[in-house]
N, C-alpha and C positions, 0 to 999 in steps of 0.2 A: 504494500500500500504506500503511494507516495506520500508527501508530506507536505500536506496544504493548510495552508492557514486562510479564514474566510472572511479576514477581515484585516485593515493596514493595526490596529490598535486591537491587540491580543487580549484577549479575554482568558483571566488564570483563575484557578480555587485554590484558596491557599486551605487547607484544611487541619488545625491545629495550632490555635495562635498562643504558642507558652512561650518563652524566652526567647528563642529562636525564629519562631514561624511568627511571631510577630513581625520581628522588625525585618523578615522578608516581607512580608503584604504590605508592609507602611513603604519602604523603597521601592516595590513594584509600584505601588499607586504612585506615589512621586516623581517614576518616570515615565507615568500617563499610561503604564495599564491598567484594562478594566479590570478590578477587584474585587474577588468577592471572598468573602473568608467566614469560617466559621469553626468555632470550638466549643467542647464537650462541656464547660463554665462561660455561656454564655458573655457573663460580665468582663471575665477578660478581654473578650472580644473590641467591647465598647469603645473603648478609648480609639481603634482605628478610623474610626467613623470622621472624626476629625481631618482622617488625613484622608481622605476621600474614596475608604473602603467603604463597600456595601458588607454590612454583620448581616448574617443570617442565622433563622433561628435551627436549621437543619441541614447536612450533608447534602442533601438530593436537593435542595436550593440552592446552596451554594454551586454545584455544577452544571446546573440545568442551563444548557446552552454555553458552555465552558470549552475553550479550545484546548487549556492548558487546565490539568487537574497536577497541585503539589501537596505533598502529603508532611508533615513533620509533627510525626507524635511520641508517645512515649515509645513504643513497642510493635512488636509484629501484629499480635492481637489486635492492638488498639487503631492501627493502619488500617485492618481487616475491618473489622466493626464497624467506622465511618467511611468506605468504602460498599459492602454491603448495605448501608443503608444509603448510601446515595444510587444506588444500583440504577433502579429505574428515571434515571435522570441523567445519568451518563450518554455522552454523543459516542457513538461509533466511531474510530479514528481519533478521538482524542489524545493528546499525549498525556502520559501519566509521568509524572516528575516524582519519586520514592526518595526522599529524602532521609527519612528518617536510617536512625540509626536500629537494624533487627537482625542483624547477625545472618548465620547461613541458613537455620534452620526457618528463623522466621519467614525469609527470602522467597522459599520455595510456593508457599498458598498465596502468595502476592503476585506470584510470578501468573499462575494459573489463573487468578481471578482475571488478569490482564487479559488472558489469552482467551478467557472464557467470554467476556464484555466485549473483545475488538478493540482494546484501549494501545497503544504504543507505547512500550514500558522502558522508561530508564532506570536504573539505580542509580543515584547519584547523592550519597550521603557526603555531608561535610564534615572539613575541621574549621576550628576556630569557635568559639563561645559567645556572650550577650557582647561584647564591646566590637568587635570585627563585623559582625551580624548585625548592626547597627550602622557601621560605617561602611557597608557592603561590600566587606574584605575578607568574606569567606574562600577557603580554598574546598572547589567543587571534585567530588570525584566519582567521573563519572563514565558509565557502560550502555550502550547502547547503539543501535544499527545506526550507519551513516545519512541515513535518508528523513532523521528527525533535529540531526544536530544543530542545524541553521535556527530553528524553532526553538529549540533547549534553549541554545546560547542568549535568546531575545531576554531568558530569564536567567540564564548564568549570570549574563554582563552587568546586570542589575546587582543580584544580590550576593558576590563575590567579583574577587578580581583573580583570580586564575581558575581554571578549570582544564582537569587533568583526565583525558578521555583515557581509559584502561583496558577497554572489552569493544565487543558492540553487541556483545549479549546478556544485557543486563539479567535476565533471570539467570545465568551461569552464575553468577555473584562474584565478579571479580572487584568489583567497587565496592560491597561492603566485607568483602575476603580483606580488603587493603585495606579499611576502615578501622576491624579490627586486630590488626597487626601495627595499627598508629594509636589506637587507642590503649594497647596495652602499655607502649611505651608513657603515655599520658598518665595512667594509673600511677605508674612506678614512681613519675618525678612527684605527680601531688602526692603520697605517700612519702617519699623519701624526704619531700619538704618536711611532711608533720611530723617525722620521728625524729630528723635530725636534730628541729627545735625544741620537741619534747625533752629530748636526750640533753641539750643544751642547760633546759631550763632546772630540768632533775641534775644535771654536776654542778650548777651553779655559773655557767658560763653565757655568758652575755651575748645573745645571738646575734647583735649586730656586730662582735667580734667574729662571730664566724661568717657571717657576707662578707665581711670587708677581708678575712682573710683568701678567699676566693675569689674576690671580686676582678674580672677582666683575665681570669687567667682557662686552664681549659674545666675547669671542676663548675665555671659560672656558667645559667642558663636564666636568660630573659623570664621562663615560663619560673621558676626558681625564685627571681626575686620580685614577682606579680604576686605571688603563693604567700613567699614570705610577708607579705606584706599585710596581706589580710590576716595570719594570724598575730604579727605585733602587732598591728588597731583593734585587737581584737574586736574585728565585726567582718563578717560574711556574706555581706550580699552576693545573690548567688547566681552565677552565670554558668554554672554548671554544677549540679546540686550533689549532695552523697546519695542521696535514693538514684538521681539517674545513672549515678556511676558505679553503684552496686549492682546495677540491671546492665551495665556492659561488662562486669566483671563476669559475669556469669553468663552470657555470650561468647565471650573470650576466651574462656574456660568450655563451654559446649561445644565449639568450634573446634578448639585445643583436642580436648578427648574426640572428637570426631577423625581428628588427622591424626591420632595416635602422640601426641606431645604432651611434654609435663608441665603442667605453668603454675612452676612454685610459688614465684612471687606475685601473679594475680590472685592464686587462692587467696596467701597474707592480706593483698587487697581487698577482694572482699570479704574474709573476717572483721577487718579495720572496719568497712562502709557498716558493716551490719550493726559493730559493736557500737558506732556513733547514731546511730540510729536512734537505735534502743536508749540511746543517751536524751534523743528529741532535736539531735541535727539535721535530718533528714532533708529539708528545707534550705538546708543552708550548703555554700558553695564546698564543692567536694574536699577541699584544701580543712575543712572542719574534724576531719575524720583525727584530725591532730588529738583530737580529745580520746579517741580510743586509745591512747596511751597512758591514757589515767581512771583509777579505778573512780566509777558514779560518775 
């Protein structure tokens, strides 16, 4: 099926407006796509309305007459869920933009719903968190047949500034295969942030003595001393929370066992994510997990 679009101003569903799928639908509308967006907490929603999205109160409104369907939610499930119920509202040919982050397993019934509807399916989950996603400097990574990319890109160039074509078969899942093989490395440094400082703070040593003793040499890392910095203010706000990054550890880990590998230090990971949980951080930006190094 080629790849036509049926109108010069692209009509997109942005489906999932949390941190992230937000401040995709607000840059989409800001550079004069038609918008329509809708999330499972309506009120989140709201505030886009300002920036010249249409909220919707359902999935199958939101795409009903929709060229471009994108997706960024918690999980495989939750992709599924507000896809099936937009079901009968889907155009035929539509492109489906899967953004979200679901691992290999989740990949697979997303893959088939595509093929099941007539939809043209990319994967193309991102890096980068609420500050990049806002200044639409995410880096796009993405699988899909050549004959929809000119189309994609109208939404890549928007809401990232690189995009990194992998596959051109996104239900093979090479783009979220790569997704989480970046993500574990992302687990490792926000963990290794909060033990280090933990560790700092139980010897008694002054953590800004150990930035400054690494600072600019090869032990430093930009994402290192973002990390650190939210635990000295102690305050969290959260661009990528410990519940969602317990839910990739455990991706990364079913992926892991899938390919026969051992991933010792994600399990540790998500011990940490869980123990701070249970602590009531769950909400807060994943770099919190700092606190499961101390007991209550």
């Amino acid at each position: 099926m080629a790849d036509n679009t049926s109108s010069d101003t692209l009509s997109v569903a942005v489906l999932g407006t949390g941190i992230m799928g937000a401040a995709m639908a607000r840059n989409l509308a800001r550079a004069g796509l038609d918008v329509r967006a809708w999330n499972r907490t309506r009120a989140r929603a709201e505030p886009l309305a300002a920036d010249g999205v249409r909220v919707t109160g359902t999935p199958a409104e939101a795409v009903d007459g929709a060229e471009v369907v994108l997706t960024m939610l918690l999980d495989g499930p939750a992709v599924l869920d507000a896809l099936r119920q937009a079901a009968a509202a889907l155009t035929p040919g539509a492109l489906w933009l899967q953004m979200s982050t679901v691992g290999t397993d989740g990949l697979a019934p997303l893959a088939r719903f595509a093929d099941e509807h007539r939809l043209r399916f990319v994967d193309a989950p991102v890096l980068g968190t609420k500050a990049p996603a806002e200044k639409g400097e995410l880096t796009v990574l993405a699988a899909g047949p050549q004959d929809v990319r000119e189309r994609a890109g109208r939404v890549f160039d928007v809401i990232g500034s690189t995009t990194r074509w992998v596959g051109e078969d996104g239900a093979s899942g090479p783009a979220s295969r790569l997704k989480l093989v970046i993500n574990s490395w992302v687990l490792t440094v926000i963990n290794g942030t909060g033990e280090a400082l933990a560790l700092a703070e139980g010897l008694g040593v002054d953590p800004r003595d150990f930035l400054a003793a690494v600072a600019g040499g090869s032990l430093d890392l930009p994402y290192l001393r973002l990390k650190s910095a939210l635990i000295l203010a102690d305050n969290y706000p959260a661009s990528f929370t410990v519940s969602a990054a317990r839910k990739d550890a455990r991706l990364i880990t079913e992926a892991a066992q899938g390919a026969g590998v051992r991933m010792d230090l994600v399990a540790a990971d998500a011990e940490r994510f869980r123990r701070a949980e249970e602590q009531g951080h769950g909400q807060k930006d994943a770099v919190a997990a700092y606190f499961a190094s101390f007991d209550g």
